[in-house]
N, C-alpha and C positions, 0 to 999 in steps of 0.2 A: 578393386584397388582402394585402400584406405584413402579417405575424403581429408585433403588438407583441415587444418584446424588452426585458427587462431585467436590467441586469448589477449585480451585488451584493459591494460590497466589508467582509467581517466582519471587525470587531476583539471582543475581551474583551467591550466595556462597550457600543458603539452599532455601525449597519452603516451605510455609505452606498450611492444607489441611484442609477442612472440610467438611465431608461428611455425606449426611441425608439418614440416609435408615430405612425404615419403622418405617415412624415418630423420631427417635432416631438422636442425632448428635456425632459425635464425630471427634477427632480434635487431629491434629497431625503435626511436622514440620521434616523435612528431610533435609539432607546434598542431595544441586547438581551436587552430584556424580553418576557415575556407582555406588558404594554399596549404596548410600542414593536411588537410585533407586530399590536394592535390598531391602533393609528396606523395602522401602514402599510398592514392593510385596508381603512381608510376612503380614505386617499390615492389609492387604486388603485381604487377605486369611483368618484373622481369621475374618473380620468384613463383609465379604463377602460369599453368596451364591453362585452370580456368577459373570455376569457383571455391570459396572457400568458407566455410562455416566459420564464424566470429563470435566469441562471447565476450560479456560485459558484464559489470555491475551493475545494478540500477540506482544512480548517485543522479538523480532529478537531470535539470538541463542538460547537464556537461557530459552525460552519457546517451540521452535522447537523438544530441544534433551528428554524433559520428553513427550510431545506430541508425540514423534517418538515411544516413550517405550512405552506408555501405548495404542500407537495402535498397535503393534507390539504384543503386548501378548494377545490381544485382545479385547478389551475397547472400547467403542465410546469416541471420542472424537472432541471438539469442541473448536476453537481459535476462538477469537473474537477481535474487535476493540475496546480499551482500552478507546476510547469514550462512547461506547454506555454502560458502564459499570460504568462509572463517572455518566452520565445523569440518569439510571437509582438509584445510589446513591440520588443524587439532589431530586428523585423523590420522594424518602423513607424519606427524610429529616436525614438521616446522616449524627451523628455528629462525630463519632468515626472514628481515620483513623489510623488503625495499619494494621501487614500482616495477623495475624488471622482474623479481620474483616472482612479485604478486603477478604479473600478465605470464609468465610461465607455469604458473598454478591455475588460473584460471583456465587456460587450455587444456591444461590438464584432467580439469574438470568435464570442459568441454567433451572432452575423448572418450572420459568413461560416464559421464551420466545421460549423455545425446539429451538437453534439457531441450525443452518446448520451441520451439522458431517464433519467432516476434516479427508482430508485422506494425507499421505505423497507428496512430489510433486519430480519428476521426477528427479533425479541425475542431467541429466543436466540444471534445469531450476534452482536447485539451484545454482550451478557452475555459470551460467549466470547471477542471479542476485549477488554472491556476488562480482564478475566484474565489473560490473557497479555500484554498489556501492563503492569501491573500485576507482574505475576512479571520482567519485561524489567528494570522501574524497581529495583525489590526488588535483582533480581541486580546494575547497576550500582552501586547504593549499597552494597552491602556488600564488593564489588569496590574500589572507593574507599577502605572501613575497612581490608581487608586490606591494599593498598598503602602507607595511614598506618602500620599496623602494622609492615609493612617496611622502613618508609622507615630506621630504625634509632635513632626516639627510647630515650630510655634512663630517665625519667621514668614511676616505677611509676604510678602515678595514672593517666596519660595511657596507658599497656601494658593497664594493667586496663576503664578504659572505653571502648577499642578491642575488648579481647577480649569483653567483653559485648555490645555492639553488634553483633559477628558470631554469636554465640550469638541474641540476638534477630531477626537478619532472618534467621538461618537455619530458623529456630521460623515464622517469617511465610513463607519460600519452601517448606515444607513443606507447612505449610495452604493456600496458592496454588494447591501442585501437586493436592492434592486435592480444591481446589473443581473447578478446572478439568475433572479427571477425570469426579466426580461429575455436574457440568452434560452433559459428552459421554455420561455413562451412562445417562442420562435422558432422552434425546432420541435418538431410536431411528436418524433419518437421520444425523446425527453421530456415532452410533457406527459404523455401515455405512461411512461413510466414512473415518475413522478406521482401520477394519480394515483396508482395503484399500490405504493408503497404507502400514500398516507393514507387508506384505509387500515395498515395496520395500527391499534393503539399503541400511543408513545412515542408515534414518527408523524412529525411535524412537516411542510413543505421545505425547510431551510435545511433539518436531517435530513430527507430526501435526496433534496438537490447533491447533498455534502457526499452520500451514499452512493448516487450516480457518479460523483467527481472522482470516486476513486473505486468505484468495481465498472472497468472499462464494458465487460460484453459479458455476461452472465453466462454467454452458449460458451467460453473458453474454458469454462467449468463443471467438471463431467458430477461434480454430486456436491451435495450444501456442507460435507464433510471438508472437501477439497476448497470450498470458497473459505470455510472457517479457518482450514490450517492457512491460507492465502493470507488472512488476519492477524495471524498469531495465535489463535484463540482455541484452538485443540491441547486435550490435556496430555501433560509430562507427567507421566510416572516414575519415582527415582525407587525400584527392589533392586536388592543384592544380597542374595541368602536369606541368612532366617535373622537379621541383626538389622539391617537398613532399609528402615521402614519409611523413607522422610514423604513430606504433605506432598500431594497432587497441587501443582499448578498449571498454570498456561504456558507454551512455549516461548510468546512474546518472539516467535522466528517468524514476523512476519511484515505486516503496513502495518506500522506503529498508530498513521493517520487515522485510520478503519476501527481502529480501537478504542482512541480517543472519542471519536464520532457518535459509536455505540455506548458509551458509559452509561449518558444521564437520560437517552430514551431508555435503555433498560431498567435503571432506578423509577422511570417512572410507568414501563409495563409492567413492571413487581405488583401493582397496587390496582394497575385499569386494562389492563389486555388479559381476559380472560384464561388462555391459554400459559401464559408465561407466567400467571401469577398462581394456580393450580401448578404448574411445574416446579416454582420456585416452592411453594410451600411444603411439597413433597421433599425438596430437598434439603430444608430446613429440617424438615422432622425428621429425616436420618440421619442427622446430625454436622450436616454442614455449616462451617463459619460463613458467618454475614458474607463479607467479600467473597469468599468461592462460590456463596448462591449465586453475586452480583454477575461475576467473569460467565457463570452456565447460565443465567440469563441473557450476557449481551450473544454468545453463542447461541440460542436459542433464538433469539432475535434475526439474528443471521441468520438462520435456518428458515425462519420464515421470509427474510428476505429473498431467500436465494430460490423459494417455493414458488412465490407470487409472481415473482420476474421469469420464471423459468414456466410457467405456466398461462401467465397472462391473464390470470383471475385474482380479482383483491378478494383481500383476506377477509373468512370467513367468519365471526364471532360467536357463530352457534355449534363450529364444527365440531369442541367435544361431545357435546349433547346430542349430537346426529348419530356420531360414531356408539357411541352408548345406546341408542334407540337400536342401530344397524345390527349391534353386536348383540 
């Protein structure tokens, strides 16, 4: 008997729902509340047997706390990447773009790609990531005051409540970086992992941390291929006959976050991580642009991330010269 299916489209304030169970649709919107969650308990008890497979977007909070509930009372459910959920619109050739749509397309999706089942993720890894996110926000804001600062007003007034401001969020990126510490020092498998990533060159404890905050469980991922595409960071090819040749880049279908993260430890294992910097250089010499070495480096990066964590042994800096002895 085909498994009900229900696809769930969240905004801020309510969610809309639409769900297919044996052939029939029906379709309903709820307030993003605890009692709109009750609602939609009852709703689903009269249109319900028993269980029901639910998918979402992954739109941070506001898809987290109805995901929490509906696996909490028992549900499958399934977050996805609000990419792969656009492309397969594209696919359908949809033209309609409201939130009822959108929760009827995403069941749809549901039906035919059976995506991964999502289970809650550890108190503390949420705590961890919204920390770092948090120090992320921190650092853009006060990036912005500097910039103002630079911009070259000449208006003492406006100099001075500029230079305070960065004094203040500098006071707040401090305490950031120590909660954050703090949480990882306390938690004995975060620190172990932790460890072990900053023996790679170019990854710092604050990278680390930032790394942990957003690759939840490293076993969720069956090869450092699939943590890379998880990123964005596996390459798009665009052939089409013998005419459309255009440049390889990155998918960018993925945690924009994780991307961001990797940039400036990659620029800086180009130059001191043995391995990445032999890789890059190879890739230079066949002729790749600066930036596409940068993107197969922070890739690379990942790769070794995804080795060290998945094996439990920090990284090795003699390993190409091993392999060359071995070989």
């Amino acid at each position: 008997m085909e498994q009900a299916i229900m696809g769930i489209d969240i905004s801020k304030k309510s969610f809309d729902i639409a769900l297919s169970n044996k052939g029939q649709w029906k379709r309903n919107t709820f307030e993003n509340t605890s009692e709109g969650y009750q609602e939609m308990d009852k709703w689903l008890r009269k249109c319900l047997d028993g269980q029901v497979h639910s998918c979402m977007e992954a739109t941070g909070q506001y898809a987290d706390s109805v995901a929490e509930h509906l696996y909490r009372i028992g549900h499958k459910v399934s977050v996805v990447n609000p990419a792969r959920i656009k492309f397969y619109g594209n696919s359908k050739l949809r033209r309609n773009k409201t939130d009822k749509a959108d929760a009827e397309l995403i069941a749809e999706y549901c039906l035919r790609e059976k995506p991964n089942l999502w289970s809650p993720p550890p108190a503390s890894f949420k705590d961890l990531q919204a920390l770092i996110r948090r120090h992320e926000a921190l650092m853009e804001t006060k990036q912005r005051e500097m910039n103002r600062l630079a911009s070259g007003t000449k208006t003492q007034a406006v100099i001075k409540s500029l230079e305070a401001s960065v004094t203040f969020f500098d006071v707040q990126i401090k305490q950031i970086k120590k909660d954050i510490q703090d949480l990882i020092n306390n938690d004995s498998e975060l620190l172990r992992r932790q460890k072990l990533l900053i023996s790679i060159k170019g990854i710092g404890k604050l990278t680390a941390a930032k790394l942990l905050g957003e690759i939840r469980d490293i076993t969720t991922f069956d090869s450092a291929r699939q943590l890379a595409a998880y990123a964005g960071l596996t390459p798009r090819n665009v052939l089409s006959g013998s005419s459309v040749h255009k440049k390889t880049v990155i998918s960018k279908t993925g945690n924009a976050h994780l991307r961001s993260i990797l940039f400036m430890p990659a620029i800086s294992a180009k130059k001191w991580n043995p391995i990445i910097r032999s890789f890059c250089e190879r890739l230079s010499n066949n002729g790749l642009e600066p930036m596409e070495v940068v993107c197969a480096a922070m890739r690379k990066m990942l790769h070794l991330v995804y080795g060290i964590l998945k094996s439990g042994k920090p990284f090795d800096p003699n390993f190409l010269e091993k392999s060359q002895v071995s070989s």
